[in-house]
Phi, psi and omega in degrees: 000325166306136180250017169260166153289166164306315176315319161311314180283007185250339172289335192236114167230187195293134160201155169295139214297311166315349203206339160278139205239123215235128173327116161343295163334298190247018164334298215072065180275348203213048173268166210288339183270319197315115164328148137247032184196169179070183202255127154291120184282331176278159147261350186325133172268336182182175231282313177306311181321322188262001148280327184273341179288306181300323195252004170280006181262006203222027179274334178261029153249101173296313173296303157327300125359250186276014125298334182261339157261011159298312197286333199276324195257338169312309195315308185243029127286350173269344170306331235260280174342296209271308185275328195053071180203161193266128198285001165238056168235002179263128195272164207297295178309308182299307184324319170292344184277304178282325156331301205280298151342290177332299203290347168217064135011094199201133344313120198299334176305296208297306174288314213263133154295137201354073187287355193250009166241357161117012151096185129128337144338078180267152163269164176276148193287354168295331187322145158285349228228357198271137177234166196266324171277176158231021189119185184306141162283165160275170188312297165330324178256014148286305198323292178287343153290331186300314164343284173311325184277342179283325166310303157347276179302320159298322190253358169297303138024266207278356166260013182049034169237349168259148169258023189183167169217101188312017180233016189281002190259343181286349227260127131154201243263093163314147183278130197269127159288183180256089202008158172187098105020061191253010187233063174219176177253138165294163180276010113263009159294317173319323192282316176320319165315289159335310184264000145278318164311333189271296187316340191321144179294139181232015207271325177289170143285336127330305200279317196289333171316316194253005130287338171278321201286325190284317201279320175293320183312311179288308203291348187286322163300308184295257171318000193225013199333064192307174169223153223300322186309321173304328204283290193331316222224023156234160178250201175272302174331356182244007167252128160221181206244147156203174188283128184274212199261005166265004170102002172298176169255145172232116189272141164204169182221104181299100130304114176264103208234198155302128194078052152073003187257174174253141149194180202251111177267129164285126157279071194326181168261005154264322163325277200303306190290340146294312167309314193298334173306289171294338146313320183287333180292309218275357193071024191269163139329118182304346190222111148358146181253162159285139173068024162291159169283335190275163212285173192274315172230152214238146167287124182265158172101003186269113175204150189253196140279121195338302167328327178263310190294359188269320175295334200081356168294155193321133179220133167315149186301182176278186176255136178280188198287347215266341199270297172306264152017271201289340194268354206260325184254333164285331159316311193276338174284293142027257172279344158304323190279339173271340183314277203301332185317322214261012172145173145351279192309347160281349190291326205287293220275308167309321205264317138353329191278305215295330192283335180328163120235189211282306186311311149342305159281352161310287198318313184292314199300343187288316186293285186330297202301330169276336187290324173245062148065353178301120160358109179288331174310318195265341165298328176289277195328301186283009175250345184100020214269148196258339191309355170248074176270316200262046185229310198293003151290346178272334171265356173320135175235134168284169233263295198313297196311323197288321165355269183280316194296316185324316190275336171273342170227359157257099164250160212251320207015095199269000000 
């Protein structure tokens, strides 16, 4: 299957994109896929070169970004590593091959970040210790790098630098089931969340930091049903108040969310009374001034003066997603471990915690607010979901009603 020598392969291992230095031989200066007609659109010389033209175009998109150079840089260390061949030398049959790949990453030292601890670390990509994994993907997230690589692959395409695009023969269409929503908590499992969060050690000034920080983050996932990226990559400044037409004052929060869209989530007065909670810990204001800055959750121990940052003034960075992540799956490990405490009968339910993740509560808030009956049109509209896109002029809710049933029946009760 190699089209090198050994002598080749040894010149090349998993590295971050940034850093990797790829052998004359397996550039793809001359790979077997390479256009020979037509006008090049790229100026790109070989295979990094024409990955990095491509993803620079997904460079003011962060989350875009850096999902789409995962799957590009996995693809083409395991061509350049596993086959020793140029990522624009690969057929239709490698692509099923690297399909396939995915779902177990093997050799696991090579592929896998501390795959001899059961993998599931990550490093900093500078890191020696950084692997393009963190373990098996699941079906979905084969589903979805294949995905990903057909764009790839489609605009190299069409940028004239590919004469073909080998994954274009995989492509097609499964008979679509009918949605069903199952990565979400029944509402007592939820509470088990709660009432682990309310137990958090509060005796340090560290625990208690990272205790107000765990309880606003879950209500901002939850009652705000943000999504982590959204958490990252908003500020306290973007929530502001105005009057509705009976004369209420109404709190809401402009969201910059996926694809660039925008939207507006009601800020409940449990919503508000929570911000205003974890502010007053941080030594703040209870309420955001306009066009402040500082990030929606805070690093602890990052901290400035309370004025300026109240001010629009310099404010500590945001927690990134991986960070948020992690505080988010230590809550659900958390309760899960008090969960299995109480017995046998309990593992199901524990172990149900353990699969969670921050996404998981979009989803539970979503689930809730229908269970108690809020409007599914105001349910689209406050998570942000596109799927009546071409119905919603006809599904429109006014602003206020989306409001108010939001605020009388999706609640956090902490």
């Amino acid at each position: 299957m190699s089209t090198t020598s050994s002598a080749d392969l040894v010149l090349v291992h998993p590295a971050p994109l940034e850093s990797l230095v790829i052998p004359a031989a397996l550039d793809g200066h001359a790979g077997s896929n390479r256009a020979t007609s037509g006008i090049a659109l790229i100026a790109a010389a070989n295979d990094l070169e024409a990955i990095r033209a491509w993803l620079a175009r997904f460079a003011d998109k962060r989350t875009t970004f850096d999902s789409y150079r995962k799957e590009a840089e996995r693809l083409l260390l395991w061509s350049l590593v596993q086959l020793g061949k140029p990522l624009s030398s690969l057929n239709h049959e490698d692509c099923l091959h690297y399909q396939r790949f995915l779902a177990d990453p093997q050799p696991a030292t090579t592929w896998v970040a501390n795959a001899g601890a059961g993998g599931g670390r990550k490093h900093a990509r500078g890191d020696v210790r950084w692997r393009p994994f963190h373990g098996p993907l699941s079906p979905a997230s084969v589903r979805q790098a294949m995905v990903i690589l057909n764009v790839l692959f489609s605009w190299l395409v069409q940028a004239g630098y590919l004469a073909g695009n080998p994954l274009a023969l995989s492509r097609q269409r499964t008979p679509k089931s009918a949605p069903r929503i199952t990565r979400y908590l029944e509402p007592g499992l939820w509470q088990e969340v709660k009432d682990f969060i309310a137990s958090m050690p509060q005796q340090t000034a560290r625990d208690r930091a990272h205790y107000h920080r765990v309880r606003w983050l879950f209500t901002l996932l939850y009652l705000g049903g943000l999504r982590i990226a959204e958490v990252g990559g908003n500020a306290m400044g973007q929530f502001f108040v105005r009057r509705d037409a009976d004369g209420t004052m109404r709190w809401w929060l402009t969201v910059h969310g996926k694809g660039d869209r925008e939207r507006l989530v009601p800020a409940t007065r449990e919503l508000m009374t929570e911000l205003s909670r974890y502010r007053q810990h941080l030594g703040m204001t209870a309420l955001p001034s306009p066009n402040e800055t500082t990030p929606l959750v805070l690093p602890i121990g990052s901290t400035t003066e309370p004025v300026r940052r109240t001010t629009g003034g310099p404010s500590p960075g945001p927690l990134t997603r991986a960070a948020l992540h992690t505080i988010v799956k230590d809550v659900f490990a958390g309760a899960a471990g008090r969960l299995r405490e109480r017995g046998e009968a309990f593992a199901a339910r524990a172990d149900l915690l353990e699969k969670a993740s921050a996404h998981w509560l979009r989803h539970t808030a979503g689930s809730h607010m229908a269970d108690q009956q809020v409007d599914l049109r105001l349910v689209r509209d406050n998570l942000g979901h596109a799927s009546l896109t071409t119905t919603s002029l006809y599904l429109h809710v006014d602003d206020d009603r989306r409001h108010h049933e939001t605020d009388e029946k999706h609640r956090i009760d902490w």
